[in-house]
C-alpha positions in Angstrom: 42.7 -22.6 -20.3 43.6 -21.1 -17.1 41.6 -17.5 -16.8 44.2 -15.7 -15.3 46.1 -16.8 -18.5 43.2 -15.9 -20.7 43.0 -12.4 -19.4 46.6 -11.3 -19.7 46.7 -12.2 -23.7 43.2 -10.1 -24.1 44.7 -7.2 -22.0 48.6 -6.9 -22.7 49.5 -5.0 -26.1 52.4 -6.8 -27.9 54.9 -4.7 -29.9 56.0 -5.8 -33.0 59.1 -7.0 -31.6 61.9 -8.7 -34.8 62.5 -12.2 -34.8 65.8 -13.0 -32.9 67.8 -15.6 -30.8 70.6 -16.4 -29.0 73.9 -15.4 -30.9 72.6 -12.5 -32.5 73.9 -9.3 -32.0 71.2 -6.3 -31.7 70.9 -3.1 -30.3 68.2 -2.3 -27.9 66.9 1.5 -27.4 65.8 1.4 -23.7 63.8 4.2 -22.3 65.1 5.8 -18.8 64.1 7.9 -16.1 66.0 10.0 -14.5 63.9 12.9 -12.1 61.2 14.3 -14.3 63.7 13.5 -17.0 63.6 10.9 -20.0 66.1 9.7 -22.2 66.5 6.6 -24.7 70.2 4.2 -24.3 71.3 2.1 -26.8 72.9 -1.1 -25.2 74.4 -3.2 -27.9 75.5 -6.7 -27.6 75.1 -10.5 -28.2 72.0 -12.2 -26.7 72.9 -14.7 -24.9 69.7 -16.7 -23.8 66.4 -16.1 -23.8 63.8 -17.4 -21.4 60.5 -17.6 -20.2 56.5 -17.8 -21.5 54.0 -15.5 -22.1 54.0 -12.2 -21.3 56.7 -12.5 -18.6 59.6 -13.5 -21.4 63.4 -11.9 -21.1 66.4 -11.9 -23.1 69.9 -11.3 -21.7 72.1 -9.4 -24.0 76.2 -9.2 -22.9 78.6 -6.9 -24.4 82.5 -5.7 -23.4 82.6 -2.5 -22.1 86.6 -1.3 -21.3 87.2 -4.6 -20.9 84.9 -5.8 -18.7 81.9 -8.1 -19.4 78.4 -6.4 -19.1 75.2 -8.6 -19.2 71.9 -6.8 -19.0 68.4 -8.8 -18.5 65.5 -7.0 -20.5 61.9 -8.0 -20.4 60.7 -8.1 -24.3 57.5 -6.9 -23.6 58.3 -4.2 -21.8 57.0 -0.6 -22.8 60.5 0.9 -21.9 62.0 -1.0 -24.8 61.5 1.8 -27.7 63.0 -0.3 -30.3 65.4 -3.3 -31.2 67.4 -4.0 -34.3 69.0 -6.9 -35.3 72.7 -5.9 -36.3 74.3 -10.0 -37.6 72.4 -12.9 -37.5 75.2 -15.7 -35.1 75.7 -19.2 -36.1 75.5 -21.1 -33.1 74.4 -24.6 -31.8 72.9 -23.6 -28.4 70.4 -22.0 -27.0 72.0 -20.8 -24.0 75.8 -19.3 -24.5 76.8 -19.1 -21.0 80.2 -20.2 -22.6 80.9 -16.7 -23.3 81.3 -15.4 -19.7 85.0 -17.4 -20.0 85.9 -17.1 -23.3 88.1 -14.1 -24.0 89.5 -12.8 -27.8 88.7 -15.3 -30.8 87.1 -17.9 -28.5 84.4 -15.2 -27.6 83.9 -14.5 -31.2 80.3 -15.6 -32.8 80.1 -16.7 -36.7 78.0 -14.8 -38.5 75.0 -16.5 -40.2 75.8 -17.3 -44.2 73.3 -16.6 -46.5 71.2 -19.2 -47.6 69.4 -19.4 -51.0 66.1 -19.0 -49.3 67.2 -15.8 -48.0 68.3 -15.1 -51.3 65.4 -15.4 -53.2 63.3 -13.6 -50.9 65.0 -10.7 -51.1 64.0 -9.3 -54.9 60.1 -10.8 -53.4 60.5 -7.4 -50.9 61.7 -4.9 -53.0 59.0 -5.6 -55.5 56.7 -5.2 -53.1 57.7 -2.0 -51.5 57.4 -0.5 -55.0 
């Protein structure tokens, strides 16, 4: 293994960050300076790729904002990210839904992801042991 490699696992801290892909919609609470000032954003939209390895990975997120498209790149490690949420699960068959940028009304509209019987069952496995 490279050592370069090795040291920036031993060193960088990950969050606990929710398991999430392209076509999910989520909301990100993103830390910002302004002077001396800090504030949290939420910037809510659909992911539409993510990319990368290790600790440098990023996630694009677009949403509509009076009408115009709005795609924002954040790292997910970075310690500006306070939180993020995942709001619907999207059914979709790629990885990269650069098809969005065009698509306007229904087209740009992503399924949401149907339950499964899997899902299901795990549920009554959580409650039980949160009690």
């Amino acid at each position: 293994m490279d050592l370069l490699k090795y040291a920036e696992e031993q060193i960088m801290v990950k969050p606990s960050i929710p398991d999430f892909k392209a076509g999910d919609t989520v909301t990100i609470n993103y830390k910002i300076k302004e002077g001396d000032k800090e504030r949290v954003q939420q910037f809510s939209g659909v992911v539409i790729q993510r990319k990368g390895q290790g600790n440098v990975k990023t996630f694009t997120v677009r949403k509509i904002s009076n009408g115009v498209g709005v795609e924002r790149i954040f790292p997910l490690y970075s310690t500006f990210i306070e939180s993020i949420t995942v709001e619907k699960r999207g059914e979709v068959r790629r990885a990269k839904l650069f098809y969005l940028r065009g698509a306007i009304g229904k087209k740009a509209k992503i399924d949401e992801l149907k339950e499964t019987e899997a899902t299901v069952a795990k549920e009554p496995e959580l409650a039980t042991a949160e009690k």
